[in-house]
C-alpha positions as CSV (number, residue, x, y, z in Angstrom):
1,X,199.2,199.3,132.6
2,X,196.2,197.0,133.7
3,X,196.3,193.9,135.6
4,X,194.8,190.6,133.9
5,X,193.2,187.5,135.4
6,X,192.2,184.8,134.2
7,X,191.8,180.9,136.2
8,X,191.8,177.6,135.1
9,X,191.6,174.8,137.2
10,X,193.5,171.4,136.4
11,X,192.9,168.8,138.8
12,X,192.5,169.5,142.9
13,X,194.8,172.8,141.7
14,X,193.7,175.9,140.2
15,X,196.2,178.5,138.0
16,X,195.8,181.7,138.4
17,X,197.5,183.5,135.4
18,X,198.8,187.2,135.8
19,X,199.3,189.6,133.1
20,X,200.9,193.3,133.5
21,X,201.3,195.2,136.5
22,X,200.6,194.4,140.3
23,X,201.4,197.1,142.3
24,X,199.0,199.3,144.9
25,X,196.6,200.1,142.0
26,X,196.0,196.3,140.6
27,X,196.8,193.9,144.1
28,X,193.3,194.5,145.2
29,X,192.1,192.4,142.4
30,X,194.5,189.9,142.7
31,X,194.1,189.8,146.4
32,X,189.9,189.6,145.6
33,X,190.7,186.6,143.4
34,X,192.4,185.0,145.7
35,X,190.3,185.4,148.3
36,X,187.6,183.9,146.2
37,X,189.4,180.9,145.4
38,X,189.9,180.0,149.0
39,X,186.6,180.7,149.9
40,X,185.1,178.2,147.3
41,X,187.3,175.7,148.5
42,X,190.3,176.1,146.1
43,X,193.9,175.7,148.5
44,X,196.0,174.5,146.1
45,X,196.5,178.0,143.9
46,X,199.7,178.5,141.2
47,X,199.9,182.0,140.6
48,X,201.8,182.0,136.8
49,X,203.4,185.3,137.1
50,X,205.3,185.0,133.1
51,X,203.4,187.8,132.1
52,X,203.9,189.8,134.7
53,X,205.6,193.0,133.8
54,X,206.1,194.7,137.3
55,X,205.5,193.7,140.9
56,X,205.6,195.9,144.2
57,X,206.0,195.5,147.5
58,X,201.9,195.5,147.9
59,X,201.9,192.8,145.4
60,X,204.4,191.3,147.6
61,X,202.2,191.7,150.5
62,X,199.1,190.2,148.3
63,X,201.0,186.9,147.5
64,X,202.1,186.6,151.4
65,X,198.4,187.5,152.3
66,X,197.0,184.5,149.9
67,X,200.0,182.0,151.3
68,X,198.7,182.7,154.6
69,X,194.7,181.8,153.4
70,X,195.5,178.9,152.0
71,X,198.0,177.6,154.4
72,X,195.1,178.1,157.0
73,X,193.5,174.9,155.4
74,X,196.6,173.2,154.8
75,X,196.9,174.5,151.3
76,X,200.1,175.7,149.1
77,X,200.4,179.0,146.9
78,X,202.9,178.2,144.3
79,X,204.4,180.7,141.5
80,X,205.3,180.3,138.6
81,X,207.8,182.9,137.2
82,X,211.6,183.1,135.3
83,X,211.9,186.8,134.6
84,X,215.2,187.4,136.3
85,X,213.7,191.1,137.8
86,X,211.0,189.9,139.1
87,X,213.3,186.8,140.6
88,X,215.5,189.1,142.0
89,X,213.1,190.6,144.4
90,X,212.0,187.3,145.5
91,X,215.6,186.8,146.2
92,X,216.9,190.0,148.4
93,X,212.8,189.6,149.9
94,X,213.8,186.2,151.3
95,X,210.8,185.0,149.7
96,X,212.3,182.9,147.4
97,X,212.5,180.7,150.4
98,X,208.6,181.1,151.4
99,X,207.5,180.3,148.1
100,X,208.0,177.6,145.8
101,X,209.2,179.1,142.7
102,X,208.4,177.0,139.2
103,X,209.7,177.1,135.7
104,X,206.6,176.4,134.1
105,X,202.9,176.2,135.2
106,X,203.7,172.3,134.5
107,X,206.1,172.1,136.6
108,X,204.1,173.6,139.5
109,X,201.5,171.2,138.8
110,X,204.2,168.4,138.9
111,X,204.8,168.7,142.6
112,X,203.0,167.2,145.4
């Protein structure tokens, strides 16, 4: 299974949408993106994880790497994700607590 990106920015935020896999294979290219982002100026990123079909403990590490970029230049890295599985491990992590966790990519862009 591949990994797909695609990014849309709404406003001083940009979503980053996620599609199938992101474990040691596909997190490079998530982590690329991200890197990207913050290096064009972007520190307000929403990573809309409702396609995502697995996720890793280097995906994991990706997302932690990215909240650490962005919060470098006071920025926030948001998700976006209700797949139970995929909650769970945010959960028993202890990231749940790191990372604000959204219903709904409007949701995200919702909060201040």
């Amino acid at each position: 299974m591949d990994l797909t990106l695609s990014t849309r920015e709404v406003g001083d935020k940009t979503i980053v949408s996620v599609g199938g896999e992101i474990d040691v294979y596909t997190a490079p290219k998530l982590r690329d993106t991200i890197t990207e982002l913050v290096g064009d100026g972007r520190y307000q990123i929403i990573i809309d994880m409702e396609a995502v079909e697995f996720l890793d403990s280097t995906g994991l590490g990706v997302l932690v790497g990215g909240l650490k970029k962005v919060r470098a230049h006071d920025g926030s890295l948001e998700l976006v994700c209700t797949q139970d599985r995929l909650l769970k491990i945010f959960r028993i992590t202890g990231l749940a607590k790191v990372f604000p966790i959204h219903g709904s990519a409007d949701s995200a862009l919702a909060s201040a």
